[in-house]
N, C-alpha and C positions, 0 to 999 in steps of 0.2 A: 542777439549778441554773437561775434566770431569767436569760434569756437579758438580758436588761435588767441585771443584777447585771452580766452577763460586761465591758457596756462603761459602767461608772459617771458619772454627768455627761452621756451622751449627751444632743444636745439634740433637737430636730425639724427636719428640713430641708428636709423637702419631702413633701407631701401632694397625692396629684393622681388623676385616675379613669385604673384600671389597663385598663380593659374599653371594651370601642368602647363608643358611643352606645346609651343604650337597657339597658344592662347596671344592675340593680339596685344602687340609691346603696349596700346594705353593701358590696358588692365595692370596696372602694381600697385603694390600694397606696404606705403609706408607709415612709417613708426618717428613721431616726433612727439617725447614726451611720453606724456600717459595718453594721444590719441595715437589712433592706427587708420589710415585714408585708402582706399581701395579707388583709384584712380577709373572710373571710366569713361570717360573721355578728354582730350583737351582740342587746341586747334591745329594738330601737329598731324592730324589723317583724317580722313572722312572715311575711314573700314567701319561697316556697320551703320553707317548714315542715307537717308532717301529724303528727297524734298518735292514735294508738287507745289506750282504756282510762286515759286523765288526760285533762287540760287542761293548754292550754300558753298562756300569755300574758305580755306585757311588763311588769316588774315595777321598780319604786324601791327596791326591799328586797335589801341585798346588792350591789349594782352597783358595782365598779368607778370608774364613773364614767355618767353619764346612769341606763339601765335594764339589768336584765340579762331572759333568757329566764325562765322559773319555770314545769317540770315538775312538776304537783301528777300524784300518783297517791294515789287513795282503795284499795288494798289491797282486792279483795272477792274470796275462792273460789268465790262463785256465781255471778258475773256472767261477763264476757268472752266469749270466743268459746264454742259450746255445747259442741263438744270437748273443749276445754281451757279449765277456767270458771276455774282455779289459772291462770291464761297468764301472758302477757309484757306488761304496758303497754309502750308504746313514743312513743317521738315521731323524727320521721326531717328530715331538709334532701336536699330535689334539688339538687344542685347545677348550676349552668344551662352549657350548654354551653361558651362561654366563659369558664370556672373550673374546667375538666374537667382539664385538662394542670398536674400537680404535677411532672411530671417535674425540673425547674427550682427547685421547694423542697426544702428539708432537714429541718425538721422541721413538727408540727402540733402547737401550741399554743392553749391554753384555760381558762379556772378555771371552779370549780362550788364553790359554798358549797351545804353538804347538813344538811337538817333532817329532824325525823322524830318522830313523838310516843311512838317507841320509848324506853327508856333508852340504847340506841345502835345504830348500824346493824349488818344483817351482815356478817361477812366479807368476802364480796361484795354490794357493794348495788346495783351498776350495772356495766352490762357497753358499749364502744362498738364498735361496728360500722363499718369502711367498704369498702363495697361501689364494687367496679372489674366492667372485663372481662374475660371470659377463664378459663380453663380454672380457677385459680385467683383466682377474685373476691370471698370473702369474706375481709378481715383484720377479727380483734376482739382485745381486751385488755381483764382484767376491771380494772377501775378503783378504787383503793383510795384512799377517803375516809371523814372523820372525823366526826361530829355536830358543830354551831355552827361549824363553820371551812372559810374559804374554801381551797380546797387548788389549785396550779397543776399542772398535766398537760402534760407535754410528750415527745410519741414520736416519735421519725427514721424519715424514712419510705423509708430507704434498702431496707428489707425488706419494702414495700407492694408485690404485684404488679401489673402492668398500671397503674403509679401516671402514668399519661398521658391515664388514662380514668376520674378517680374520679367515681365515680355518685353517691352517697348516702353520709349521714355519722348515723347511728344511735346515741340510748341508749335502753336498755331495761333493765326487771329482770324477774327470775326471782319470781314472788310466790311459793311455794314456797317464798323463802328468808325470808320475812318474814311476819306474823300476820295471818288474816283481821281486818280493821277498822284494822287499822294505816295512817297515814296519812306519807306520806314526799315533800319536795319538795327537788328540784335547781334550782339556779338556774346559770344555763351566760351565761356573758360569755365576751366578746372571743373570738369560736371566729376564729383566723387560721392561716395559712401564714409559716411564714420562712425568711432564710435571710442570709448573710453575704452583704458585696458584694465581699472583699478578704479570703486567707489569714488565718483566726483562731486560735490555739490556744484547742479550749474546755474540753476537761479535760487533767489533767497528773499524773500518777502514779507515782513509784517503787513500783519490783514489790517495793519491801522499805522499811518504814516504818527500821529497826534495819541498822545493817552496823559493816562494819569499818574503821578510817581508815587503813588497806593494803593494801585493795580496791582492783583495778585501776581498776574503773570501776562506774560506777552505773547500773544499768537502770534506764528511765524508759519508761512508755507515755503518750502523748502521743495526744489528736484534735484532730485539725483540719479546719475546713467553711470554706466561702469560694472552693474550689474547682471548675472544672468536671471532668468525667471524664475520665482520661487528664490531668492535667495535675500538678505539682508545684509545691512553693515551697519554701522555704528557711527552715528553721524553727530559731531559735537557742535555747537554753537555758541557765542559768549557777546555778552552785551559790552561795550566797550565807551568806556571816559575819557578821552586821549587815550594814553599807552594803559592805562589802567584798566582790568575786566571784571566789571562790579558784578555780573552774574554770569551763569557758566552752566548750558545743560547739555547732556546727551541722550540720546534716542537710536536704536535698533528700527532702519525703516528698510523702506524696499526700493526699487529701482521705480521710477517716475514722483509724481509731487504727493510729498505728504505735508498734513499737518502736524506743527510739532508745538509744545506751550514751552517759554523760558520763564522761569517762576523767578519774579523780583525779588529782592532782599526789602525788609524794613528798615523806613529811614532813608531811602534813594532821593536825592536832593534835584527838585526839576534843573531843566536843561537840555542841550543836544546830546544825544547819544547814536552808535555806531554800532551795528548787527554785523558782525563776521561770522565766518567758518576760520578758526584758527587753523593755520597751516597752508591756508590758501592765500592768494595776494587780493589783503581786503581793499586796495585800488580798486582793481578789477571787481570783486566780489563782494558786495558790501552794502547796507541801505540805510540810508539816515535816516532818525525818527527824534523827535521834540517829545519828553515828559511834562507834563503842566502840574502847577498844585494844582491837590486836590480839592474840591468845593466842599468835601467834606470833612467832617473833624470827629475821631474817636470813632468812625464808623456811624456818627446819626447824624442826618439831614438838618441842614439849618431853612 
């Protein structure tokens, strides 16, 4: 889900350079709502950027908004390195020393609208790479996009190791997986960092879509970001009838997904019902679940 969807109507509050003096203009760090984006990259400079086996340059095609990047690879089995002439085109971003420390963000977000004079891409058509320190330094994830459509990508980088020292942020493909002469271009906008300024719920999930309405209570898993480590907030949820909230619990959890129970009331009459977090926009934020009677009667088995 876009993180932009999570808080609708946010507006812009403040835009300002997040990096001392001298730190490359992609690097800012704005403030919309209760997120905060640390900009590093878009298609508006290739500072920081190397590509082997394509071309990489700033593009009006596909953009967002201004340029976005545009990864062309010409697909050749002959060319490349003499090794390995089938390689890996690749293009990579150093990221400069002050932009190194993610510790502090929660996820990395980006879009890539993907072409290709294929009838459609493979399986895997691009793989990303982000290179940290330490005994465990390479994290990749192979990236699943469409032909003619721009698709958003967004990974938690709570399972990045050494995520206080990221080095390089890499896409590549396997040409292997794709035809000599085939030609295939990515266009990569808004490559940022984010993260909540203030306790958010951002996904919300009953572990059971179907129950019974004399069911104690309802298990619900719940994530929440906005937090620092070690720290809690007080996360409310209510079960909702229309405009009406037939149950109502809160819970002290922590930053990532916890489990939480909303205990029914006796007497809940089956039906549709609606899981929010009040305060949030249950459009956006919300999961429908169906109550059934119960098969059983007074609590014994028929």
């Amino acid at each position: 889900m876009s993180l932009d969807r999570l808080l609708p109507g946010a507006t812009l509050v403040l835009v300002l350079l997040a990096l001392p003096p001298g730190a490359a203009d992609a690097q800012r760090l704005i403030r919309e709502g209760r997120i905060e984006r640390l900009l590093l990259a878009d298609g508006e400079a290739l500072d920081g950027w190397a590509v082997t086996e394509g071309t990489l340059e700033p593009s009006g095609a596909h953009a967002r908004a201004g340029r976005a990047l545009l990864f062309h690879i010409p697909v050749d089995w002959h060319a490349g390195e003499v090794k390995y002439p089938i390689g890996w085109p690749r293009c990579w971003l150093k990221i400069p020393p002050e932009a190194q420390d993610w510790a502090g963000w929660e996820r990395l977000r980006f879009w890539i609208y993907a072409d290709t004079s294929r009838d459609e891409l493979p399986n895997l058509p691009v793989t990303l790479l982000i290179t940290t320190t330490g005994p465990r330094s390479n994290w990749s994830r192979d990236l699943s996009l469409r032909k003619g459509e721009a698709v958003e990508l967004v990974f938690p980088l709570d399972d990045l190791p050494d995520r206080d020292q990221a080095q390089e942020i890499k896409l590549s493909i396997s040409e292997s997986r794709y035809k000599d002469g085939d030609t295939v271009d990515f266009y990569l906008d808004d490559l940022e960092l984010t993260r909540f300024t203030e306790p958010t719920v951002v996904s919300l999930e009953p572990l059971a879509r179907v129950g019974f309405a004399d069911d104690p209570a309802l298990p619900v898993m719940v994530e929440v970001l906005g937090l620092p480590p070690g720290e809690k907030a007080e996360i409310r949820l209510a079960l909702m009838n229309g405009d009406a909230a037939v149950a109502t619990t809160t819970a002290e959890v922590p930053a990532g997904r916890t489990r939480m129970a909303l205990r029914l009331p006796p007497g809940l009459a089956a039906g549709d019902y609606r899981l929010v977090v009040p305060g949030q926009d249950a459009a956006e934020l919300g999961a429908d679940l169906r109550l059934l009677d119960s098969p059983w009667q007074g609590g014994d088995g028929q």
